[in-house]
C-alpha positions as a Markdown table, in Angstrom:
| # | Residue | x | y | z |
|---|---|---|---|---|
| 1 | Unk | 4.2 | -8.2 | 19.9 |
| 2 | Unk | 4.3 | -11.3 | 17.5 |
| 3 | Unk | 4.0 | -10.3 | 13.7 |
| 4 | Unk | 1.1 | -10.0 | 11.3 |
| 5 | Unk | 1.5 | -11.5 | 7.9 |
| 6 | Unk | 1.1 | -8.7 | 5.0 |
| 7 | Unk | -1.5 | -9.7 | 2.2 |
| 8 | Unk | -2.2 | -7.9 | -1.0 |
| 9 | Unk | -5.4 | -8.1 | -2.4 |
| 10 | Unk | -6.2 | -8.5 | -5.7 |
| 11 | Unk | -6.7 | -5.2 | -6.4 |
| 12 | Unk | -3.9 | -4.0 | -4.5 |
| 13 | Unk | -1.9 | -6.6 | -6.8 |
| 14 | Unk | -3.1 | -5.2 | -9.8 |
| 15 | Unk | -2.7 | -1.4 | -8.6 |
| 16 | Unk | 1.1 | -2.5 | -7.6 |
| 17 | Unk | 1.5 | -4.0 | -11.8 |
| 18 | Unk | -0.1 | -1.2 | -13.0 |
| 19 | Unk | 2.0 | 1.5 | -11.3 |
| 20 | Unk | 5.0 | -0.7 | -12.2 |
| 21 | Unk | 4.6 | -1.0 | -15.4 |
| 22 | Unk | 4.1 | 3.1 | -15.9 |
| 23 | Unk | 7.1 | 3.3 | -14.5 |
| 24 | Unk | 9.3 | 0.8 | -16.2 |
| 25 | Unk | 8.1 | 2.5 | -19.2 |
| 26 | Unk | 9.4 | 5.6 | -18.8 |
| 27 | Unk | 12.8 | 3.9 | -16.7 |
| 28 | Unk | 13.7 | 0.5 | -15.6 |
| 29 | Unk | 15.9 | 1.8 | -12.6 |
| 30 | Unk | 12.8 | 3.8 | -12.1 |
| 31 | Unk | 10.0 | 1.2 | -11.7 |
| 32 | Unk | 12.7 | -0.9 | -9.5 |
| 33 | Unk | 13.0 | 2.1 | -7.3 |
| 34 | Unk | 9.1 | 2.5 | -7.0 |
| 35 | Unk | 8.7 | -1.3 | -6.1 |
| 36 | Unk | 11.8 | -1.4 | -3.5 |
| 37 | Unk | 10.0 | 1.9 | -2.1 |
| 38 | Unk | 6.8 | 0.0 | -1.6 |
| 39 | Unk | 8.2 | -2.8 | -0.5 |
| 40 | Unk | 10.0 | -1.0 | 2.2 |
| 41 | Unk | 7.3 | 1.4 | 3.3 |
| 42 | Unk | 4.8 | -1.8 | 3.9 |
| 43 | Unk | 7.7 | -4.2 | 5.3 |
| 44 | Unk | 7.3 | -2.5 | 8.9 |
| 45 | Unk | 3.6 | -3.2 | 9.1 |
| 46 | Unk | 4.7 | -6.9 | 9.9 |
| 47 | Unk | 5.9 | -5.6 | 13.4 |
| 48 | Unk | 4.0 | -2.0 | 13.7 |
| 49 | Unk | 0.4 | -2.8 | 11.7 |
| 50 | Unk | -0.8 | 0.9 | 13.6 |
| 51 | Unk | 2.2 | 2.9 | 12.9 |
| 52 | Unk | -0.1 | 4.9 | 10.7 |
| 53 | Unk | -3.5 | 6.4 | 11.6 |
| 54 | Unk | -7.2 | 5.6 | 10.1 |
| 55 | Unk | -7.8 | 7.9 | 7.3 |
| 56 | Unk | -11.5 | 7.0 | 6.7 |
| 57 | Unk | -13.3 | 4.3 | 7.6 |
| 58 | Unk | -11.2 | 1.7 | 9.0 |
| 59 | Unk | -8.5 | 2.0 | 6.4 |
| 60 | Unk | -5.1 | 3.2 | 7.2 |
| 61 | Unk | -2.9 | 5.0 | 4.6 |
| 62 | Unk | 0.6 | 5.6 | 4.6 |
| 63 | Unk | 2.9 | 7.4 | 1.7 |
| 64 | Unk | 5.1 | 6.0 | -0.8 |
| 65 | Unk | 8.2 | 8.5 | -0.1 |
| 66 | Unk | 9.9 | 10.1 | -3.4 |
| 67 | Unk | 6.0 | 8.7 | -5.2 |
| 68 | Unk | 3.0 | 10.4 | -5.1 |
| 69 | Unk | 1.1 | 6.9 | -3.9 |
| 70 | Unk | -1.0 | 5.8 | -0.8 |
| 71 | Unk | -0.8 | 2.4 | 0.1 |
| 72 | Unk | -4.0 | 1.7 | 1.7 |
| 73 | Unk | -4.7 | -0.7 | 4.0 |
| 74 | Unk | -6.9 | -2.5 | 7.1 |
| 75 | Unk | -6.0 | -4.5 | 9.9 |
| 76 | Unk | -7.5 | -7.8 | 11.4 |
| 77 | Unk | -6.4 | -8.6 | 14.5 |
| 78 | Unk | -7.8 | -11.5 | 15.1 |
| 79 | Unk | -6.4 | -13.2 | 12.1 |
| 80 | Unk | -3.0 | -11.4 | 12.3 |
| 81 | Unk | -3.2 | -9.9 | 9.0 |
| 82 | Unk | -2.0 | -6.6 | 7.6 |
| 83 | Unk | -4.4 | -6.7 | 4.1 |
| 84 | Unk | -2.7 | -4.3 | 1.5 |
| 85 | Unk | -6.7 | -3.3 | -0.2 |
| 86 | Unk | -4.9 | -0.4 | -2.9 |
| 87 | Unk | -2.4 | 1.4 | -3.7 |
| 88 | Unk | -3.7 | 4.8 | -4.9 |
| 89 | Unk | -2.3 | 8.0 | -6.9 |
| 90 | Unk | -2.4 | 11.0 | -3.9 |
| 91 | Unk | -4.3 | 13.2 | -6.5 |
| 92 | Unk | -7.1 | 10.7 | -7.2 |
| 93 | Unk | -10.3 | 11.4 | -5.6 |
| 94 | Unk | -11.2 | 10.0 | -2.6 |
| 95 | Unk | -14.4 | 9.1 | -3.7 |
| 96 | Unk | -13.3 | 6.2 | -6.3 |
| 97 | Unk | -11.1 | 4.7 | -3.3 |
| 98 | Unk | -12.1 | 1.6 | -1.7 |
| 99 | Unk | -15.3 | 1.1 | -0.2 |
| 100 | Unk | -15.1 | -1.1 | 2.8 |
């Protein structure tokens, strides 16, 4: 299987800075941590983009262990892409997440 390239959207961008920036606040090593863990949980999409099922729509979801985060996103197959659309608090209702 070759690898699909992992793309944040803007909003995904500005969910990742916002989330940081909470976190730095209350502890540098603890926004780090919160970045490496994203970073680590979305790496394996490159090789596995279906290693987690649809949760609605045709958006996948997968957790953001030791945070209480979803990291949501869709896959095109076509272009080889793995598009990171948000990255969303698990308590937040699921009617203000993205609307594909």
């Amino acid at each position: 299987m070759s690898s699909y390239k992992i793309i944040f959207d803007e909003d995904a961008k500005k969910d990742l800075y916002s989330h940081l920036i909470y976190y730095y606040k209350i502890d540098k090593k603890l926004g780090k941590r919160f970045y490496l863990l994203v970073k680590k949980t979305v790496s394996p999409l490159s090789r596995h983009p279906r290693m987690a099922q649809i949760r609605y729509k045709n958006v996948h979801t997968l957790p953001v262990n030791g945070f209480p985060f979803l990291i949501h996103f869709i896959i095109d197959d076509l272009l080889k892409h793995v598009k990171i659309i948000a990255i969303i608090h698990t308590s937040s209702n699921p009617n203000n997440w993205p609307d594909i």
